[in-house]
N, C-alpha and C positions, 0 to 999 in steps of 0.2 A: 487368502485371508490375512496372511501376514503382513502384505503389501498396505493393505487398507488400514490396518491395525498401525502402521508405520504412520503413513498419510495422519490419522485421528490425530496418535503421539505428537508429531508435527505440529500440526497447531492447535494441540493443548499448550504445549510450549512458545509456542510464538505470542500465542494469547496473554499467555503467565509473566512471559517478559518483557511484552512492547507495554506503551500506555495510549497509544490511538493506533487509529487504520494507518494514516498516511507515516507513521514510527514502526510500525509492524511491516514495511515494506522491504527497510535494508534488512530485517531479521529473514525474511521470508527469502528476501534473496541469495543469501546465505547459504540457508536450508532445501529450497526447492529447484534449484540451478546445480544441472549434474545429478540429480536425483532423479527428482519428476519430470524436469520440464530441460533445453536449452536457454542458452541467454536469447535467444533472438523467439524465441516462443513467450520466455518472459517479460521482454520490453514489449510485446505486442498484447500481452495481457495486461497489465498495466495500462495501456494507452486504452485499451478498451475498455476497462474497470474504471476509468477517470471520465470517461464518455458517457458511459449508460449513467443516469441516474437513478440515483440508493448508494449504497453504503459502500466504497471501493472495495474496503479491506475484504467485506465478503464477497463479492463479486472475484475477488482476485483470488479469494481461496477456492469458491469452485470452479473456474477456471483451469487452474492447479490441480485442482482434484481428478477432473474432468480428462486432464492433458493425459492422468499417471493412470488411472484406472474408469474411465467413461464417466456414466452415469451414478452408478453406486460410489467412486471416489470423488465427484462432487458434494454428495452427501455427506461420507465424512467428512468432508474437509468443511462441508457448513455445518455439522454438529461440532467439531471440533472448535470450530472457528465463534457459535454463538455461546457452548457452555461456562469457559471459563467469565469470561466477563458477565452474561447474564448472573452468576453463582454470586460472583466477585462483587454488581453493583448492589444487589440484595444484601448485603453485608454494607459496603460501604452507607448505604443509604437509613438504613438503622445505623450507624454512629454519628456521621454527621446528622442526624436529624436530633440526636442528643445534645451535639457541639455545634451548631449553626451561628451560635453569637461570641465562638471564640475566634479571634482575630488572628491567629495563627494559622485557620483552613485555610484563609482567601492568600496570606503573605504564603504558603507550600503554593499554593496552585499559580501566584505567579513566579514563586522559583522554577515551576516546572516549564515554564514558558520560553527561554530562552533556550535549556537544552533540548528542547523536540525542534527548533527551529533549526538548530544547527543539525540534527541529526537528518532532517527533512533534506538540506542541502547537502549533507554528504552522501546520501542517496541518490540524490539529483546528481551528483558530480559522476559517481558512480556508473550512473546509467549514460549520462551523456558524454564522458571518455572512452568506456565502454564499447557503446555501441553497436550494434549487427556487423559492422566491418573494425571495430577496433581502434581507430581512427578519427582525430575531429579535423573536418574539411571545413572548406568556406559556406559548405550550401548548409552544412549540419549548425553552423554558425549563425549565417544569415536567420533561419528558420527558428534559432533559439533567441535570437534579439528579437524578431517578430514577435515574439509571441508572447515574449519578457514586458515590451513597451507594450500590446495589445492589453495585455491586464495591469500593466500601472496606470491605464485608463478605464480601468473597471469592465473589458468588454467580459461578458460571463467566460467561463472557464471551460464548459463542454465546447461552446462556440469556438473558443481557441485551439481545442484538440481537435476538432470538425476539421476549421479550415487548413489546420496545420498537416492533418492528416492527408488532408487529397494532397496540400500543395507538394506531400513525401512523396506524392504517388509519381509525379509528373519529374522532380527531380535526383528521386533515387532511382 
């Protein structure tokens, strides 16, 4: 019970501190690597959480949950994972419906735009220095230009974790 109770804690807190899915992932990694999961359990859930379509960030929590405690620690980790933000937009959503014609919402929300990008990229770097073997090679290289140039031509995004996935399969 306390395991589970930990789990919730978890991402009550991830929730409380990130401000999107894909900003709650360096938080998660953080917290769930050494804990719940491996690093090579959690680049695989990730990669799978980015695949399935719906929401990564919960996908990625009960996966997480799932890894630490089955079936019942997927569930906390998806109540953990839906309360605070559900609580959170319920609030936000009665003030801004007060404040919708002051011109200070829209200039916060594109201040917040610049730092989730970067934070999205030192996640990325993260995981792709990182890596299952620690190491960045020429095929880990290759595979991340591929996939860089596949979506600066707009090809969808599960489509690039698809193919990049199998083509892991044949050169890892």
């Amino acid at each position: 019970m306390d395991n589970l109770l930990h789990l919730f804690w978890t991402f009550i807190k991830i929730n409380l501190l990130s401000t999107s899915g894909p900003a709650s992932v360096g938080l998660l990694y953080k917290e769930a690597v050494g804990k719940f999961m491996t690093d090579a359990q959690f680049i695989q859930a990730v990669g799978i959480s980015s695949f399935l379509p719906g929401s990564d960030a919960l996908q990625l929590a009960m996966f997480v949950g799932y890894s630490a405690h089955g079936v019942s620690g997927a569930l906390v980790a998806l109540l953990g994972s839906i309360l605070p933000p559900t609580l959170l937009m319920f609030g936000v959503v009665a003030v801004l419906h007060r404040l919708r014609r002051e011109a200070w919402v829209s200039q916060f929300v594109e201040g917040l735009t610049p730092a989730v990008a970067v934070l999205m990229l030192f996640v990325a770097w993260k995981i792709f220095t990182g890596g299952s073997n620690g190491s960045l090679n020429w095929q880990t290289l290759a595979l991340a230009v591929a996939s860089f140039i596949a979506l600066i031509f707009d090809a969808p995004a599960p489509l690039v974790l698809l193919i990049a996935g199998l083509v892991g399969m044949f050169i890892f």
